[in-house]
C-alpha positions in Angstrom: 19.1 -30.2 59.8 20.9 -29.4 56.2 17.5 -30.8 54.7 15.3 -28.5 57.0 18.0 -25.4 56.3 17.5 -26.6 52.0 13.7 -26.1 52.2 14.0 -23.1 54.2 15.9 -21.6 51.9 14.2 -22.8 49.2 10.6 -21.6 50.3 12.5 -17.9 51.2 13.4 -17.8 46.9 9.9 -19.0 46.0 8.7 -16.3 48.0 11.1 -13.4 46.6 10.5 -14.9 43.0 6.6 -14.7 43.9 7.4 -11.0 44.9 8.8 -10.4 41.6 6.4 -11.6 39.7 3.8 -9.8 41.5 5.6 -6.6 40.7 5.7 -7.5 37.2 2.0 -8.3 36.9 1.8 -4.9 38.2 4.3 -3.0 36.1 2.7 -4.9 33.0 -1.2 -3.6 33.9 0.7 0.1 34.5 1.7 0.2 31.2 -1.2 -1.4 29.9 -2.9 1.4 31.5 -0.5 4.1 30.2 -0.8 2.7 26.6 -4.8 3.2 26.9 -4.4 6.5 28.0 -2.2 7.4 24.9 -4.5 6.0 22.4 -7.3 7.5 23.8 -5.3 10.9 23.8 -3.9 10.4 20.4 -7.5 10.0 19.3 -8.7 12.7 20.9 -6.0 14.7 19.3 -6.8 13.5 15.8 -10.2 14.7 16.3 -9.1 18.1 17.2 -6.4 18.3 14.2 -8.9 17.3 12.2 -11.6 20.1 13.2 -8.3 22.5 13.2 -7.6 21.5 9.4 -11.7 22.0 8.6 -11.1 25.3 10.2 -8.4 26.2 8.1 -9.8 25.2 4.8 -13.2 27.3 5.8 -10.8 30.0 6.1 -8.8 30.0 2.8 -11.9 29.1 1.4 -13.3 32.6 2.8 -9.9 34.1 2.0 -10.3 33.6 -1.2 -13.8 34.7 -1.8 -13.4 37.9 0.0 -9.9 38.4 -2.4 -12.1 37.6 -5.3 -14.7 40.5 -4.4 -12.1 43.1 -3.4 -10.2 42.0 -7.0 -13.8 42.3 -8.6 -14.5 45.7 -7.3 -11.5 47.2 -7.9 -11.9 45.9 -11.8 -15.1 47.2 -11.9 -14.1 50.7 -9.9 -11.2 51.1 -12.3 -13.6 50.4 -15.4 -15.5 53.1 -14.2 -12.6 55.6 -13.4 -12.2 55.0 -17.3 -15.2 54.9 -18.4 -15.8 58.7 -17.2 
């Protein structure tokens, strides 16, 4: 009877460890899962600071030209003014 009552109890913690483990096969493919998704967002979201920061250098690229006509024609307005 105590032998019977030994594997009993015995096959009832090999089947709560087995439940454990289970669980932590699945928590582990979860955040396997998660990490995935993060990388995949992180690269998505290097792409898009990178177009952001091409963006921005078009701009002060413009920027500048456009202050380097206005600075141009009010030179060559002002020489005029003078030159009258």
């Amino acid at each position: 009877m105590f032998l019977f009552q030994n594997m009993i109890k015995a096959a009832n913690e090999t089947d709560k460890q087995q439940t454990i483990v289970k669980l932590h096969e699945q928590s582990k493919k979860t955040l396997e899962q998660e990490i995935l998704n993060y990388r995949d967002e992180a690269q998505k979201q290097r792409k898009i600071i990178y177009q952001l920061e091409k963006e921005r250098d078009r701009y002060i690229n413009e920027a500048s030209e456009l202050t380097k006509k206005v600075q141009h024609t009010h030179t060559h307005t002002h020489t005029l003014a003078i030159a009258q």
